[in-house]
Structures are given as C-alpha cells and as structure tokens.
N, C-alpha and C positions, 0 to 999 in steps of 0.2 A: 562670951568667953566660955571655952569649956572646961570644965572641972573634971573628965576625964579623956580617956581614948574613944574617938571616930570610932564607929564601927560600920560594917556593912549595913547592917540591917537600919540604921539609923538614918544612914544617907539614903537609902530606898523611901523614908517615908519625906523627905524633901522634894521641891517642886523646883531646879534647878533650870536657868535660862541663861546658859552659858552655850558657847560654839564649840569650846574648846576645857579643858579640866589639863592642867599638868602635875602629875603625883611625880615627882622627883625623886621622894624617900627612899630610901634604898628598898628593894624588893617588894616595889609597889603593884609589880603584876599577880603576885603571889595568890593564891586563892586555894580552896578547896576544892579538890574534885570528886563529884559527885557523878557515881553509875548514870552514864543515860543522859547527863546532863551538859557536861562538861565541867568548866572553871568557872565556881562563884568566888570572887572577893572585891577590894573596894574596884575595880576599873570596872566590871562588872557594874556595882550596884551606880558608881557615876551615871554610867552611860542610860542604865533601867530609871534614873531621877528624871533623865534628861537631854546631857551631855553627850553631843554626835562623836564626839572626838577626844579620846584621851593617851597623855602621851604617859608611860610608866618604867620603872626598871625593873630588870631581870633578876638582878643581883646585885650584891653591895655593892657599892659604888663610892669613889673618893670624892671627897666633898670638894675639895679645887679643881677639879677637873669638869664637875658637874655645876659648877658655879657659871666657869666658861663657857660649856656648852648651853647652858639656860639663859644666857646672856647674849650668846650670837644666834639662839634658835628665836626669842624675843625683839631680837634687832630684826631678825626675817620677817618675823611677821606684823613691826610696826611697818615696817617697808612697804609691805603686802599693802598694808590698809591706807597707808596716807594715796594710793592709786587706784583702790577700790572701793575704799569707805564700808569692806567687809572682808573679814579674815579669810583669804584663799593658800590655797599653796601651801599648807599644813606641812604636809608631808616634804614638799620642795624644801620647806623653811628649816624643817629638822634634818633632813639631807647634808643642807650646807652649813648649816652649824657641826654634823660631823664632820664634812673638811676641814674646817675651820679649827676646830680641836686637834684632827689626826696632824695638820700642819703645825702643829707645835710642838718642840723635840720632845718635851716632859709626857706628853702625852700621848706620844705615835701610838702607843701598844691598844690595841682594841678592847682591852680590861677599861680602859677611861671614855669609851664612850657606845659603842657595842652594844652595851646593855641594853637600854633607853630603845623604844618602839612607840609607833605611834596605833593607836583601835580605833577601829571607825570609821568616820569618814575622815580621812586626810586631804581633799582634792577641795 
C-alpha cells in the first residue's frame, strides 16, 4: 500500500513483467522535456521497468466515458487471449473500443476518447 505519490523515478527502480501497463489518469502521457532527450514521465519510466506497451492520456479526460472505453478496450483484449493464450492486437483492441465509445451519442465528441494512445509495441 502506498503512503504517497508514484513517481517516475521509483517505478524505474522496479523489475516489472507485464505486456501491457494501462495509465488511464488523466494526463498520464505528461512528462518532462529534456534538451536532447525527448519526454521523461511515468509511460516512459513504465516501459524503461519493463513494460512493451503502455496505453495513456493526453489530457483530462471524463471519468464515464473513460470507464467505457476501458471496458470495451479490456473486453478486446480478453477476446484476443481466450484464441491466443497471449495478448495480441493491443492496438486493434484500443481501436475498437474507440468505435465503441464514438458510437454512443454522450460521447461522439473526440474530447471523450481521443486522448488515450497506445507506446510501444501495440501488435
């Protein structure tokens, strides 16, 4: 249990053996840019623990709408594996969970699901 905030630098010293990392939080791509280097923050320090694939947002994001889409991008990718027996189609699986959203009137607007990108390997 933690007793304060995640940070970058903390998840870097983890040994993480995941396929996949989802940051949902709002403005979970966010990072610092450094001369020379590009963007360090957490999707960054996920994928340097370990983590091939992380899906994150751009920007605030409303919380029922992101509920949805984590929900039908999760439905993808149990689908995926009850025929693989390994998480494929990353990318496909967040794809159709944005149809899946855009096809709901509350939600057509690209502010409710937009955001949300996948790093890494998505395939």
């Amino acid at each position: 249990m933690l007793d304060h905030l995640l940070e970058a630098r903390e998840i870097l010293d983890l040994d993480l053996h995941a396929e996949l990392a989802v940051l949902s939080a709002c403005e979970s791509a966010r990072g610092d840019v450094l001369e020379g280097e590009g963007v360090f923050g957490l999707s960054w320090a996920v994928m340097m623990a370990g983590v091939p694939s992380v899906v994150v947002s751009q920007w605030k994001v409303d919380s029922a709408a992101t509920a949805q889409l984590m929900l039908a991008f999760h439905r993808g990718l149990a689908a995926g594996l009850a025929h693989g027996g390994e998480i494929k189609g990353r990318s496909e699986a967040l794809r159709q969970a944005f149809l899946e959203v855009l096809r709901t009137p509350q939600y057509r607007d690209p502010y409710y699901w937009a955001g949300f990108e996948m790093l890494g390997d998505g395939y």
